[in-house]
C-alpha positions as CSV (number, residue, x, y, z in Angstrom):
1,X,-82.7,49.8,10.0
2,X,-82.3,47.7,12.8
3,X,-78.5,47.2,14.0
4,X,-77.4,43.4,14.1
5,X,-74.8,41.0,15.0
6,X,-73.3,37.8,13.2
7,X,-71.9,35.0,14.5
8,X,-70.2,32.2,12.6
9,X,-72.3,28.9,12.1
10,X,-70.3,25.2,12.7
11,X,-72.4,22.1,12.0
12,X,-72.0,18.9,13.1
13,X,-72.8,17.7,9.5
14,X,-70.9,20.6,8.6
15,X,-69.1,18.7,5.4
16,X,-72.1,17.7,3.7
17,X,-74.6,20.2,4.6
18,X,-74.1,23.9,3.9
19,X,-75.3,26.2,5.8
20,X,-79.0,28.2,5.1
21,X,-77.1,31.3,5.7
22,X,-74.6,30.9,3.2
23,X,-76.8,29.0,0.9
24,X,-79.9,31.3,1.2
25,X,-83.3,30.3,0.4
26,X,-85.1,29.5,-2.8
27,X,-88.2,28.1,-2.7
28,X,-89.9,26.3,-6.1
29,X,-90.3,22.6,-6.6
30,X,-88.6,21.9,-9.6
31,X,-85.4,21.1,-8.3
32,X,-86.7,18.4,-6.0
33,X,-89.0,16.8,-8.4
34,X,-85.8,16.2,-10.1
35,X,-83.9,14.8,-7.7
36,X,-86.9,12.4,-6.4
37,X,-87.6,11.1,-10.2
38,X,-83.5,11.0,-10.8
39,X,-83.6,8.6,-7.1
40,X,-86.7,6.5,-8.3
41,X,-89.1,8.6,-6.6
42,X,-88.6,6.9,-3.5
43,X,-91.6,7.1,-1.4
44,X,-94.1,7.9,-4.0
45,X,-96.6,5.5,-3.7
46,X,-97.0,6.5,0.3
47,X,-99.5,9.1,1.5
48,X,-98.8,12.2,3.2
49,X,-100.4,14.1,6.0
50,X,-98.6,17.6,4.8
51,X,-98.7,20.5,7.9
52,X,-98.8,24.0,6.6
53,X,-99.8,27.2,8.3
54,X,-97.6,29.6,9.9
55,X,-97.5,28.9,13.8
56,X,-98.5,25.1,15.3
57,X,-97.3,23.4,12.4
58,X,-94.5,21.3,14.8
59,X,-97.2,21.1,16.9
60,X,-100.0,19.6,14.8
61,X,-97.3,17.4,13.4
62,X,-96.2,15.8,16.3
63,X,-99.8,14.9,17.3
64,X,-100.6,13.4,14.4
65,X,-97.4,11.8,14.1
66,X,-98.0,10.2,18.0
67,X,-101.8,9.2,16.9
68,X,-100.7,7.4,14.0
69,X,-97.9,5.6,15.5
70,X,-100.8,4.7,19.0
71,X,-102.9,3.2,16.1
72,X,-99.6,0.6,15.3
73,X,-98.9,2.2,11.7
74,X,-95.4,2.7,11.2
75,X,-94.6,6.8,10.4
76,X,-92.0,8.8,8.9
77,X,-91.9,12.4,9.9
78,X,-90.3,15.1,8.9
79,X,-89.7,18.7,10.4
80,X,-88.0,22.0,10.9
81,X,-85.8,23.7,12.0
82,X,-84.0,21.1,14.7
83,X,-83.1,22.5,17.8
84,X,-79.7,20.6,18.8
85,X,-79.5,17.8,15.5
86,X,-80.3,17.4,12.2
87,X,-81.0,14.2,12.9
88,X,-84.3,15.6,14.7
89,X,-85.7,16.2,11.7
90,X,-86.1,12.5,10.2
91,X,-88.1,10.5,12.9
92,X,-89.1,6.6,12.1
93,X,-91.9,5.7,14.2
94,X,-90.8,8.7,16.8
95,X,-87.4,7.7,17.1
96,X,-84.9,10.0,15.3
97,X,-82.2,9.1,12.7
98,X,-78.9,8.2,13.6
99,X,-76.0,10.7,13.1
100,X,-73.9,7.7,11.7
101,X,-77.2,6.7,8.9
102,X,-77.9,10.4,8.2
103,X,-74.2,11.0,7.4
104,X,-75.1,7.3,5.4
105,X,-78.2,8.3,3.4
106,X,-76.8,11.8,2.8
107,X,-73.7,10.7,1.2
108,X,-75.2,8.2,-0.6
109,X,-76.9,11.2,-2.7
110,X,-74.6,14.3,-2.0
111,X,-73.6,14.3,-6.1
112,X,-77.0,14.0,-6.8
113,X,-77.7,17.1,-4.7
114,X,-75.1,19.0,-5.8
115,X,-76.2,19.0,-9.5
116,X,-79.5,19.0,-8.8
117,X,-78.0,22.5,-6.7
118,X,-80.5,21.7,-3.8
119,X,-80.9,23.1,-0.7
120,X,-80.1,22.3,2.9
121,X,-83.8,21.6,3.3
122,X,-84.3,19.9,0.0
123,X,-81.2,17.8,0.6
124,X,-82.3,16.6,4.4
125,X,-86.2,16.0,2.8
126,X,-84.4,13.9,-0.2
127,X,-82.4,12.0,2.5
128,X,-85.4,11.5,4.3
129,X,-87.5,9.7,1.8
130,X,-84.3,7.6,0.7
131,X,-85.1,6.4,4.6
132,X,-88.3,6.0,5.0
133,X,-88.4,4.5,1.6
134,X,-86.1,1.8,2.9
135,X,-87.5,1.6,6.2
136,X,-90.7,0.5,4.6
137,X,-93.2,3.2,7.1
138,X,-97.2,3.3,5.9
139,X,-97.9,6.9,5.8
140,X,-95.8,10.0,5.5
141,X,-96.2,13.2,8.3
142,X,-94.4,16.2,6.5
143,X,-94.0,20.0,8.1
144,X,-94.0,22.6,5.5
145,X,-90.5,24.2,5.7
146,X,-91.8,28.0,4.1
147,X,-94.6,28.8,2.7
148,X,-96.2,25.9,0.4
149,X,-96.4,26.0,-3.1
150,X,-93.0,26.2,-3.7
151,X,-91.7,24.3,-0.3
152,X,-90.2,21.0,-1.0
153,X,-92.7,18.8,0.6
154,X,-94.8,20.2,-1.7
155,X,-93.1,18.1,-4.1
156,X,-94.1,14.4,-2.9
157,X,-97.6,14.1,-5.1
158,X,-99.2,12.0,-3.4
159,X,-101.1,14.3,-0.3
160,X,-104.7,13.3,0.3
161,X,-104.5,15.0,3.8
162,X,-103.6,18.5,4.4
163,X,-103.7,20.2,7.7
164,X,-103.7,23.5,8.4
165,X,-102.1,25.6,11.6
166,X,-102.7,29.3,12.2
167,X,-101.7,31.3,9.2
168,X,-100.4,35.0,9.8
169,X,-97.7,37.1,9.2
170,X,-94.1,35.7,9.1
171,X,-91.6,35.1,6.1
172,X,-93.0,38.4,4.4
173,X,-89.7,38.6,2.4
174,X,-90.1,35.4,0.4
175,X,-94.1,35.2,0.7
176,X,-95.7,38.5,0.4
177,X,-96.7,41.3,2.9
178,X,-99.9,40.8,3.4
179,X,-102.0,38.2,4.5
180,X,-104.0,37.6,1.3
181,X,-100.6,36.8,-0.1
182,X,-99.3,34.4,2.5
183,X,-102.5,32.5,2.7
184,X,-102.1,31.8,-1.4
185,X,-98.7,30.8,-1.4
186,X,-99.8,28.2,1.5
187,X,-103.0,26.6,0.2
188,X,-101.8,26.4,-3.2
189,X,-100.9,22.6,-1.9
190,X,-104.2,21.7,-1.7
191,X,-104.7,19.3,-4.4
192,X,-107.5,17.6,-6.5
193,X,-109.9,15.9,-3.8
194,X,-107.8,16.3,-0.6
195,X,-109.5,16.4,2.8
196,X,-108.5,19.8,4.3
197,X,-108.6,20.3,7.8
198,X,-108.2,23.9,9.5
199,X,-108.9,25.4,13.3
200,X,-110.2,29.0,13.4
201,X,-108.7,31.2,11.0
202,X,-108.6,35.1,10.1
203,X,-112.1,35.8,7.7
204,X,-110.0,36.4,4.6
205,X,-108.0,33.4,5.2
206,X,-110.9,31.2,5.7
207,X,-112.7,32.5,2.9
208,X,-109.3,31.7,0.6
209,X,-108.9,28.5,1.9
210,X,-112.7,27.5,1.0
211,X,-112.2,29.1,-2.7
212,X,-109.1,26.7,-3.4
213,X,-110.9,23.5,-1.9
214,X,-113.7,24.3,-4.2
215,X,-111.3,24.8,-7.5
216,X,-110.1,21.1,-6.5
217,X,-112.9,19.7,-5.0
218,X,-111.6,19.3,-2.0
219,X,-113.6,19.3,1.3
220,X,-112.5,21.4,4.4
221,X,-113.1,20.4,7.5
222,X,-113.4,23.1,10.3
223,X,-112.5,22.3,13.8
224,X,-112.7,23.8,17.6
225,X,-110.2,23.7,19.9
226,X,-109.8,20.2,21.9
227,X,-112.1,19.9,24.9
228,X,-110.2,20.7,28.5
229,X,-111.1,17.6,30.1
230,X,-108.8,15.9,27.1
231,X,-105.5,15.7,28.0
232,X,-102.6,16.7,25.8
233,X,-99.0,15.8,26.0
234,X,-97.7,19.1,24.8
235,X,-98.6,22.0,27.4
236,X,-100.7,25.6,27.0
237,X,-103.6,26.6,25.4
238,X,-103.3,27.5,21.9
239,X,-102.4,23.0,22.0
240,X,-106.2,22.6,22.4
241,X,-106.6,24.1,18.7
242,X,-103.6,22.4,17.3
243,X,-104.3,19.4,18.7
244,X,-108.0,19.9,16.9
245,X,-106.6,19.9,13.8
246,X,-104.3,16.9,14.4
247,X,-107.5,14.9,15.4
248,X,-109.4,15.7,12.2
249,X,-106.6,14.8,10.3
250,X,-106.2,11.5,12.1
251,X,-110.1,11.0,11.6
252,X,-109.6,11.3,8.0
253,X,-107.0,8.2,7.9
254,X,-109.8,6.1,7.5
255,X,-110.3,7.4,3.8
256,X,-107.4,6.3,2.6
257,X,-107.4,3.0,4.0
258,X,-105.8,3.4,7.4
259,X,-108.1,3.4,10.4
260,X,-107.8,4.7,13.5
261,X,-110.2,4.8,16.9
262,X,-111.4,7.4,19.6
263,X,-108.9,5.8,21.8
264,X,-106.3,5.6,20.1
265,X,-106.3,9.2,18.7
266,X,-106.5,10.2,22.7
267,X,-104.0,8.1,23.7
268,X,-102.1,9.7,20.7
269,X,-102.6,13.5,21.6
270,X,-101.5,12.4,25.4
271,X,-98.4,11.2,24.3
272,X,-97.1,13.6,22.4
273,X,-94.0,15.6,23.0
274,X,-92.5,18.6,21.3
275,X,-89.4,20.4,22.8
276,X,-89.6,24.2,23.0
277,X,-93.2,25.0,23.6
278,X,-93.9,26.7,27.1
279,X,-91.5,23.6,28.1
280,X,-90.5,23.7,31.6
281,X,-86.6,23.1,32.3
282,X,-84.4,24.1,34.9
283,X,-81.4,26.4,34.4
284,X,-79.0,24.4,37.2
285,X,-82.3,23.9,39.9
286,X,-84.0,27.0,39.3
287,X,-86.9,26.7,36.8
288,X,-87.3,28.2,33.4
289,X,-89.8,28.6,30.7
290,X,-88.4,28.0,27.7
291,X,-90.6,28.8,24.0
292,X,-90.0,29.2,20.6
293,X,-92.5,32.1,19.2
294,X,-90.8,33.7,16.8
295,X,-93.6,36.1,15.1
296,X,-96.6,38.6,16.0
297,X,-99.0,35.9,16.1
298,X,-97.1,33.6,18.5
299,X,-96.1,36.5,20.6
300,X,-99.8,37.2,20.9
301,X,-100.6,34.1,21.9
302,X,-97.9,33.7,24.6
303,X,-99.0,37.4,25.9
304,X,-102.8,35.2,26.5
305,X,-101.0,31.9,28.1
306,X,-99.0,34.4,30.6
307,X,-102.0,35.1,32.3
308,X,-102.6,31.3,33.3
309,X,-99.5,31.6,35.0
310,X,-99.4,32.2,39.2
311,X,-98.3,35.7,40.3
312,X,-97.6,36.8,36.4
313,X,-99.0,40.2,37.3
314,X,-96.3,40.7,39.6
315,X,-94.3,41.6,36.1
316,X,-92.2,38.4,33.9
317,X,-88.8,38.4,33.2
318,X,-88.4,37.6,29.6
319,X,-85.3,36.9,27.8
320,X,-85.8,37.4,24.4
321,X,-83.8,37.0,21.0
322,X,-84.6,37.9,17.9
323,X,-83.8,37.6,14.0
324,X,-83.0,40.5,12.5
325,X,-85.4,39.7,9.9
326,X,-88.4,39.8,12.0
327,X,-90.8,41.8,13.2
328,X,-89.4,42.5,17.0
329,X,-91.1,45.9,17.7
330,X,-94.6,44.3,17.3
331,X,-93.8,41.3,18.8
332,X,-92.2,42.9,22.1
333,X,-95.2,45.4,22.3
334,X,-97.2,42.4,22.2
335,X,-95.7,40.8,24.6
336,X,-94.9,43.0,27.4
337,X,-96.7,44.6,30.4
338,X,-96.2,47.7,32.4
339,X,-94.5,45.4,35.0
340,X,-92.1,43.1,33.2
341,X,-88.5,43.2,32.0
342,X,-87.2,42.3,28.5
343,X,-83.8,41.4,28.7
344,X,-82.2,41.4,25.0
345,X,-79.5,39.0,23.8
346,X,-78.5,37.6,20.1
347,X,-79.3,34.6,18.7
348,X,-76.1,32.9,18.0
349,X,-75.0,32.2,14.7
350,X,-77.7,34.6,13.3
351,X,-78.3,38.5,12.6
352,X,-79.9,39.8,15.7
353,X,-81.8,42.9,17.0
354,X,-80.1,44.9,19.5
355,X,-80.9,46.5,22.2
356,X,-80.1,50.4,20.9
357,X,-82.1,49.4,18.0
358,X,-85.3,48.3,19.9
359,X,-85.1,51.1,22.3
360,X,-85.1,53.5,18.8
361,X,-88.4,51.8,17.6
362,X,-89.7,51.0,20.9
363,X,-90.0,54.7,22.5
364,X,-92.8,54.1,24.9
365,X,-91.4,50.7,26.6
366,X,-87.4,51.7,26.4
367,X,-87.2,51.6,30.0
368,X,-88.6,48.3,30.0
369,X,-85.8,46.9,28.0
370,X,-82.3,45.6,29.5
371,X,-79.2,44.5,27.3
372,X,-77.0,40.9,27.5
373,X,-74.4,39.6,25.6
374,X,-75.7,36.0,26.5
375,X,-78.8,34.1,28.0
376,X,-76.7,33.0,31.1
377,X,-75.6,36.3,32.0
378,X,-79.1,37.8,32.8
379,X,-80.2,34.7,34.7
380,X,-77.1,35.1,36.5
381,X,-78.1,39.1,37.2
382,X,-82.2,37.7,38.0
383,X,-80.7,35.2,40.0
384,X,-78.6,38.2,42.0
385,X,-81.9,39.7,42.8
386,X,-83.5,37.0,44.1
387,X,-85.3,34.5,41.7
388,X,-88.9,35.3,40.9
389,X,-92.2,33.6,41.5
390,X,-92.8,33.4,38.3
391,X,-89.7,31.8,36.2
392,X,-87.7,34.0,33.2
393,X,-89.4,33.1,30.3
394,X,-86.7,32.3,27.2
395,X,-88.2,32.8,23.8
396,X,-88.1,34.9,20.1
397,X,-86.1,32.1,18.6
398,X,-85.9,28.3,18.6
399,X,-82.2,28.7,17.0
400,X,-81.9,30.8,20.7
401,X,-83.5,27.4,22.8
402,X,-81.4,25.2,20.6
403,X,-78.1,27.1,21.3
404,X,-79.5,26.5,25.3
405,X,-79.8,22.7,25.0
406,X,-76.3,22.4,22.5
407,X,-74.2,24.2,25.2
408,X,-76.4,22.3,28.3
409,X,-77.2,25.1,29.8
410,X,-80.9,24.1,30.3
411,X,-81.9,20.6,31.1
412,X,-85.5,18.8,31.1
């Protein structure tokens, strides 16, 4: 089993919001259909694009969520994890929650939460409808936390749109091993007569996403990736199919009473920003990449955007940290090349791999791997050797990139 390391966890919401570690995770929607219907169901007459899948769905939300607000309809988003604030995840036409009104909103319904015994997530999401609620938005943008059928989003009724990332393996512990399995638990939200809309998926996925649209007589939508000469706000490849699937779903506004043009949908995808994905930032005035995969699939997909990269065959230097809980031997194997250099570090606050441990499942690339207690120290050891052409790639974790930005060790 692999060897780990804790950390402790501080919050800067610490008082009212345990944290998921402690708490643990327990998905169903019960508790939050309580809580809504005990608060007046705040919310419940709005639509909701919901975001599902298991890579892109930050992504695909944050392009929609830039197309709506181009088209001058007022948004509430939601999303997860955060990297520095809770207050990321509650956005009112793009512009986050306070710290002082989060502290506000969740106060206002801490007893609520507590004998409702609700979640982190489920106590943030209820907050966040008590906001948007009052802040009077048009239409609702929500990223599925885990899985689907039992996530808490899943719990607002009222979601005509549903949009679909890249499903795969991730979250095998709480959603099944296989990918049958996974794929269920997510399109079990699609509900009677939604408008479904999906980029290339894995056969079996594709064919269980069109057997659940036909049990509700929905219609799916299939999309291809974004044209090149379209430009996108968020950078690499794998955006041009996310950003697909944002499009359709902005296309199908129209349905439910909220149009939106051509134009406005471009200028939408153009603008939109999302920290943490093959982001460019500097570590003092020496350039970084910084992304958040945190699976097989996403490793996968970063191995393909490497090769868009000057010099990459020269061999990458990639810092990498990883949850315990994940599948790290795959994803490194995925990721590497005879050239490059994994250098290993925990993710702070979390159970990590190790190095020992990686090197004991990872025989045939051992010599490939390199040990840290922290990010700064192996930038300090690549910056000893001379920095490379290509810049250290920091990834496996977005709890990792958010430490980064927390402790401003990496700046835009």
């Amino acid at each position: 089993m692999n060897s780990s390391k804790k950390i402790k966890l501080t919050s800067d919401l610490g008082d009212l919001i345990s944290s998921i570690d402690s708490r643990g995770m327990a998905l169903g929607i019960d508790r939050m259909q309580r809580a809504l219907k005990r608060m007046g169901n705040p919310c419940g007459s709005i639509p909701a694009i919901q975001v599902i899948g298991t890579n892109g769905k930050g992504s695909i939300a944050s392009f929609i969520e830039s197309g709506i607000r181009a088209a001058g309809i007022k948004t509430g988003l939601t999303t997860s994890p955060h990297l520095v604030d809770w207050s990321e995840r509650i956005k009112t036409n793009g512009k986050k929650i306070s710290r002082h009104l989060l502290r506000q909103r969740l106060k206002e319904i801490q007893s609520l939460a507590q004998e409702e015994d609700l979640t982190p997530f489920e106590f943030l999401l209820a907050a966040a409808f008590d906001h948007f609620e009052q802040e009077k938005v048009e239409i609702l943008v929500l990223e599925v936390g885990l899985g689907g059928r039992g996530d808490a989003t899943t719990a607002h009724y009222h979601r005509p749109i549903i949009a679909i990332g890249a499903i795969g393996l991730d979250h095998c512990e709480y959603l099944g091993s296989s990918i049958k399995d996974i794929a269920h638990e997510k399109v079990a939200v699609i509900s009677k007569g939604a408008s479904v809309i999906s980029g290339p998926q894995n056969e079996e996925v594709s064919n269980i996403i069109e057997e659940k649209a036909k049990q509700e007589d929905a219609k799916v939508k299939w999309v291809k990736p974004i044209p090149f000469h379209w430009n996108l706000g968020i950078p690499g490849d794998v955006q041009r199919e996310n950003a697909a699937v944002a499009k359709g779903a902005l296309q199908e506004l129209a349905s439910i009473g909220l149009p939106i043009n051509d134009n406005q949908i471009r200028q939408g995808l153009s603008n939109a920003k999302w920290p943490g994905r093959l982001q460019s930032v500097t570590w003092g005035k020496l350039p970084l990449l910084i992304d958040g995969a945190h699976n097989p699939q996403a490793m996968e997909r970063l191995a393909i955007e490497r090769t868009n990269w000057a010099h990459h065959e020269e061999g990458l230097n990639w810092i990498l940290g990883i949850q315990a809980n994940k599948n790290a031997p795959k994803m490194i194997n995925l990721l590497l090349k005879p050239k490059d250099i994994a250098w290993i570090v925990p993710v702070p606050n979390h159970l990590s791999w190790t190095e020992e441990a990686l090197k004991n499942s990872c025989k045939d690339i051992s010599t490939q791997l390199r040990y840290a207690n922290k990010v700064e120290d192996c930038l300090s050891i690549i910056h000893n050797k001379g920095w490379p052409k290509t810049p250290p790639v920091i990834t496996g974790s977005l709890h990792l990139l958010g430490d980064l930005y927390a402790n401003e060790l990496i700046s835009d």
